[in-house]
C-alpha positions in Angstrom: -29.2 101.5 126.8 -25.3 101.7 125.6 -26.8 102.5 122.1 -28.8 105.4 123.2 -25.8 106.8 124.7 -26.9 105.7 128.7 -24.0 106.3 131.5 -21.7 103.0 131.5 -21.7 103.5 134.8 -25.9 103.7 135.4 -26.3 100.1 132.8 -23.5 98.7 135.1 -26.1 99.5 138.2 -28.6 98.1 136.4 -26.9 95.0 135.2 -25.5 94.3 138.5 -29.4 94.9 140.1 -30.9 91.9 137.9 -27.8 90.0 137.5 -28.3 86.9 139.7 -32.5 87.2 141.0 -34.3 84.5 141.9 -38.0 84.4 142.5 -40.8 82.3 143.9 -44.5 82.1 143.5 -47.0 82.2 146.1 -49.8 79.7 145.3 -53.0 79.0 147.5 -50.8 80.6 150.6 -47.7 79.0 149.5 -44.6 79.8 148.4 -43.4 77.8 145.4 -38.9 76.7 145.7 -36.8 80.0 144.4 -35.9 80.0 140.9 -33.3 81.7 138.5 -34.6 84.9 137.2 -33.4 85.4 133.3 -35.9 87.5 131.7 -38.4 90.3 132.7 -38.3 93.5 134.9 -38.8 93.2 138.7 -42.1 93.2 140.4 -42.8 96.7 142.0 -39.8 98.3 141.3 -40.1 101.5 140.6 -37.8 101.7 138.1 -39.5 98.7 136.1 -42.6 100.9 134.2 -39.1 103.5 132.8 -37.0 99.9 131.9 -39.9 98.6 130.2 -40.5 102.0 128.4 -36.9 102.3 127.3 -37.6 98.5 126.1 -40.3 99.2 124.0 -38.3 102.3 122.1 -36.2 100.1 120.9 -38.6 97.3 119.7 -40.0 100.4 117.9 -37.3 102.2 116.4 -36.3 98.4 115.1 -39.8 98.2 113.6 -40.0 101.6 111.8 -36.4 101.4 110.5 -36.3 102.4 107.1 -40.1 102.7 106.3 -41.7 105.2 104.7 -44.9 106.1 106.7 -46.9 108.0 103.9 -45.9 111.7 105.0 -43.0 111.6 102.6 -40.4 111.2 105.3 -37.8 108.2 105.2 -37.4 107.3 109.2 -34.1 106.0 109.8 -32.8 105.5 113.0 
């Protein structure tokens, strides 16, 4: 997000809302012991689906970096 040119202060917000999660898994009824959270977007958040989105932009723009996709343009990014 600091590459895209995102607020400091809106990735601190961020950061700070998945820094330290835990989470637990309800099996059969129960709920499993809390673990550390490391990777992944949280369940029903709303802000998850535009986190994931910004995600995959990247992944993209570091897959199409410097190919030429047949209409003569060179992407770059």
């Amino acid at each position: 997000m600091r590459h895209y040119g995102y607020p400091e202060k809106i990735v601190r917000i961020l950061e700070n809302m998945y820094n330290e999660t835990f989470s637990g898994v309800r099996v059969d009824g129960d709920l499993t012991d809390w673990f550390s959270t490391i990777v992944g977007l949280l369940q029903g958040c709303v802000l998850s689906p535009l986190l994931f989105n910004i995600f995959i932009e990247v992944i993209i723009a570091i897959a199409l970096n410097d190919i030429d996709i047949g209409s003569g343009v060179l992407v770059t990014v």
